[in-house]
Backbone as a chain_set.jsonl record, in Angstrom:
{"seq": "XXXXXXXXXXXXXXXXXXXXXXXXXXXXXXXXXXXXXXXXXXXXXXXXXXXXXXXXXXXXXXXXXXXXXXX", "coords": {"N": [[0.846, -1.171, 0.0], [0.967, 2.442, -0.973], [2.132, 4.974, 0.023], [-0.043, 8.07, -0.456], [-0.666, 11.915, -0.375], [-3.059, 13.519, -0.905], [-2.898, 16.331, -1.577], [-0.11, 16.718, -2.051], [-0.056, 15.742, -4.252], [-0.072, 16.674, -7.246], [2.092, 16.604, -10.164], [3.886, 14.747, -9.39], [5.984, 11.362, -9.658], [5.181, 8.58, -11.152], [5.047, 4.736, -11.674], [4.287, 2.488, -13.556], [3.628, -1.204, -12.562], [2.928, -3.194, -14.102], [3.633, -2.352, -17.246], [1.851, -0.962, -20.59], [1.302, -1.505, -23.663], [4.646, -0.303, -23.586], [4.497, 1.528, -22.069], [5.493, 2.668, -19.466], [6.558, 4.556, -17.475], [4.754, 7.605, -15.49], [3.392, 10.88, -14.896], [1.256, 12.6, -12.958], [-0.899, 15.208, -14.16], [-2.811, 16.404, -13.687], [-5.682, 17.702, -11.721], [-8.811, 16.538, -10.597], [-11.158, 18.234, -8.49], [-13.8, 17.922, -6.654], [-17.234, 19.542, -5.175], [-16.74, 20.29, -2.723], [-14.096, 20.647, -2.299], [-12.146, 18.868, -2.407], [-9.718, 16.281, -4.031], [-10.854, 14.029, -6.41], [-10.345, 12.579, -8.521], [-7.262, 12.384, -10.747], [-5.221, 13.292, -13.408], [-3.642, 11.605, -15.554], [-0.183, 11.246, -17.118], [1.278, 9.685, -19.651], [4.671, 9.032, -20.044], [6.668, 8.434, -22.42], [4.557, 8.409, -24.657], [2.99, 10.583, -24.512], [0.302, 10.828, -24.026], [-2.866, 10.642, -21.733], [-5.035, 9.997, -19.385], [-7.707, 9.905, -17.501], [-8.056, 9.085, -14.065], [-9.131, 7.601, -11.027], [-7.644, 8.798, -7.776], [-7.397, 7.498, -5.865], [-6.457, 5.031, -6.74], [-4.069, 4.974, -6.864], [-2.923, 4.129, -4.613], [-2.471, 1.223, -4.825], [-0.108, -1.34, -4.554], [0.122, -3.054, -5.954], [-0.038, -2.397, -8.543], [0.599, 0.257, -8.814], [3.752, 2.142, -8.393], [5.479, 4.236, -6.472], [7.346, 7.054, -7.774], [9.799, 6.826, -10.532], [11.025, 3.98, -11.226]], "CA": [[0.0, 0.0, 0.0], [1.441, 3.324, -1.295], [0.994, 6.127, 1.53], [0.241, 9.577, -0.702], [-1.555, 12.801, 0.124], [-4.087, 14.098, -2.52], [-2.578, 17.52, -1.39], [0.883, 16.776, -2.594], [0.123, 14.239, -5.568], [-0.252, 17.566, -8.484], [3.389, 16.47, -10.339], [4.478, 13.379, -9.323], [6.091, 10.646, -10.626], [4.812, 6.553, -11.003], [5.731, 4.044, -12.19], [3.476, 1.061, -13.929], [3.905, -2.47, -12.305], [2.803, -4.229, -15.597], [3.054, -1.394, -18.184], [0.797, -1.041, -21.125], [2.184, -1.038, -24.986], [5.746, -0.031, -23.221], [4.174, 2.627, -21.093], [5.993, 2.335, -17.889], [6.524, 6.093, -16.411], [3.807, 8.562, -16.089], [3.286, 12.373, -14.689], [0.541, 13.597, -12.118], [-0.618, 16.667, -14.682], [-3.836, 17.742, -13.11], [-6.452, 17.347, -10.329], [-9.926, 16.968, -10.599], [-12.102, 18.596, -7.407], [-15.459, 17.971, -6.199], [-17.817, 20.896, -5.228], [-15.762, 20.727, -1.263], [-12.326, 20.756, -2.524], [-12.05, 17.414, -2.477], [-9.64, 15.516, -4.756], [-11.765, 12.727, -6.412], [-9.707, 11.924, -9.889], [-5.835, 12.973, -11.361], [-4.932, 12.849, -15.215], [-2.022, 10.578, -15.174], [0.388, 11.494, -18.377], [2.614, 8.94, -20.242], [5.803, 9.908, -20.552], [6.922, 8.172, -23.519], [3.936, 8.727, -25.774], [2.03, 11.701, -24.095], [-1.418, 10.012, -23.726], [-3.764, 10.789, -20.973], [-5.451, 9.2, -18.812], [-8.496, 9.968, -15.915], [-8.231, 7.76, -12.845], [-9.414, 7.78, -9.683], [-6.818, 8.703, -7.554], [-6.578, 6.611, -4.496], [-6.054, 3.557, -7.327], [-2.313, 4.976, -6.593], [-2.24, 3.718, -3.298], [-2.103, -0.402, -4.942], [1.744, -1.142, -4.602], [0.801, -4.199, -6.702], [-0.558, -1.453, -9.781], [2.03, 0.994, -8.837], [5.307, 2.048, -7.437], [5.922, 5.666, -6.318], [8.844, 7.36, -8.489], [10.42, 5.645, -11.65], [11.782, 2.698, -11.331]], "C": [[0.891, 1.234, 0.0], [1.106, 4.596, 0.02], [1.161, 7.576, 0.523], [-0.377, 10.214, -0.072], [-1.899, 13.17, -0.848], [-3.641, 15.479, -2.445], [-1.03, 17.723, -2.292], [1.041, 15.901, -3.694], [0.488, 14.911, -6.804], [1.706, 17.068, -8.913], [4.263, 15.425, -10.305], [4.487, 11.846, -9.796], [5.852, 8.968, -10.291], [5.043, 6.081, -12.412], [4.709, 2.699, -12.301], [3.93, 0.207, -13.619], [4.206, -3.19, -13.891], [2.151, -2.974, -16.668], [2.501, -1.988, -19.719], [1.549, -0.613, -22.765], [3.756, 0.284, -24.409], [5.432, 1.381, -22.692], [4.321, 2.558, -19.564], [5.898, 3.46, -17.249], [5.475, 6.867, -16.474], [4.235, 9.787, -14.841], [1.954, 12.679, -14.047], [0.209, 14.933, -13.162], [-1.918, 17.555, -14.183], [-4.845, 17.117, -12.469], [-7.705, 17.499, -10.585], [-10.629, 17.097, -8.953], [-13.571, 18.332, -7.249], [-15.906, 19.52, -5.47], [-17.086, 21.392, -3.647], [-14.713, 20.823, -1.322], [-11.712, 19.424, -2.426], [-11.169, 17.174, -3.542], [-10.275, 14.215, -5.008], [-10.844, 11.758, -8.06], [-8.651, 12.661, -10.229], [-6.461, 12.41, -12.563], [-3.153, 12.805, -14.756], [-1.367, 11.09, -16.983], [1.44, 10.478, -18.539], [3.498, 9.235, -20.684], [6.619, 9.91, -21.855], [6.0, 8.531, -24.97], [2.868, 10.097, -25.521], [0.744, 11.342, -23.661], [-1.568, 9.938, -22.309], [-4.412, 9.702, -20.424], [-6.37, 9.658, -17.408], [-8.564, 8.624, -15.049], [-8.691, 8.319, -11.687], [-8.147, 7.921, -8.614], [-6.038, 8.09, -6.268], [-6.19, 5.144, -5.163], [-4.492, 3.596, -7.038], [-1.952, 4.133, -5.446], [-2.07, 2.11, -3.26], [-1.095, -0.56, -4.894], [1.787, -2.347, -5.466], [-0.209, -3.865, -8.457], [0.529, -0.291, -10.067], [2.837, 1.361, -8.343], [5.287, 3.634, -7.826], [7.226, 5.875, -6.638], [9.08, 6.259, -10.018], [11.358, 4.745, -11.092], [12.221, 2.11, -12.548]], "O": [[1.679, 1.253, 0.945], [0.089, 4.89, 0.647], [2.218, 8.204, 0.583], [-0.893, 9.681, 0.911], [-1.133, 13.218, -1.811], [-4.041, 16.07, -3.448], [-0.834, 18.676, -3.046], [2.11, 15.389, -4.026], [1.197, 14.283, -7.59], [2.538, 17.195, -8.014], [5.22, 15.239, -11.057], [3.513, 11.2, -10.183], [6.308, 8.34, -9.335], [5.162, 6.545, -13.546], [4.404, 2.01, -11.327], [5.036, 0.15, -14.157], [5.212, -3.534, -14.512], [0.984, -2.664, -16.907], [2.644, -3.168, -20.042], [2.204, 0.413, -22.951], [3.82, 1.45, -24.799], [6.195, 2.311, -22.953], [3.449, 2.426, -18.705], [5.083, 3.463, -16.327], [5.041, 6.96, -17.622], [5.167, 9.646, -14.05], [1.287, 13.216, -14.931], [1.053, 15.823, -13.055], [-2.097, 18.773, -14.209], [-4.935, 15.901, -12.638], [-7.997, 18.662, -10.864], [-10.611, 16.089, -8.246], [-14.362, 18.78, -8.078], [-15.108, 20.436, -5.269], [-16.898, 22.579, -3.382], [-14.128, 21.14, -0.286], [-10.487, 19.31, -2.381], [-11.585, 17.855, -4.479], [-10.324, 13.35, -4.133], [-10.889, 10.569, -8.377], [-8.895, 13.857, -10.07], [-7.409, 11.67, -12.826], [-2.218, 13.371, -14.189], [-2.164, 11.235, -17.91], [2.369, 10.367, -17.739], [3.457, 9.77, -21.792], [7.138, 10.907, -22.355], [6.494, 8.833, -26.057], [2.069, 10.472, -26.38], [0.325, 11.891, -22.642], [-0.736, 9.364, -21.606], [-4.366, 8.577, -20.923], [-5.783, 9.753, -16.331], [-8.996, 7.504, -15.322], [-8.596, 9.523, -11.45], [-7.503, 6.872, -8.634], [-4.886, 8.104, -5.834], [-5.733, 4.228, -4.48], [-3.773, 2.599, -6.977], [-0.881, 3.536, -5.328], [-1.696, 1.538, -2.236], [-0.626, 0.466, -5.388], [2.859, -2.832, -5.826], [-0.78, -4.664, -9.201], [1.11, -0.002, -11.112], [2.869, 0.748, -7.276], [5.151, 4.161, -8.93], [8.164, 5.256, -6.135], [8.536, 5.193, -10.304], [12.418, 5.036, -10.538], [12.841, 1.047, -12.532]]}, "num_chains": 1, "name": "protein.A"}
């Protein structure tokens, strides 16, 4: 289990367990809020091909989906 904070997640870097057509690293590029300030979803960026991605963002906290930092 990954320990982040939805406060400090905007930027940071992961790392795909079992990446996806050789999409291993990605980029934190922006935060979606609910109407309380809430983080409820990031857009994850691939670093190799640029491509997007909305997720939910406590899926970060699987350690057997992803690994905080590049590896």
């Amino acid at each position: 289990m990954n320990k982040i904070s939805s406060k400090k997640l905007l930027n940071t870097k992961w790392t795909a367990v079992t990446p996806n057509s050789k999409e291993k690293h990605f980029l934190i590029t922006n935060l979606v809020f609910d109407e309380n300030d809430i983080v409820t979803h990031c857009l994850i960026e691939a670093v190799i091909s640029n491509r997007t991605e909305l997720i939910n963002w406590q899926d970060l906290k699987e350690s057997e989906h992803w690994f905080q930092g590049w590896r």
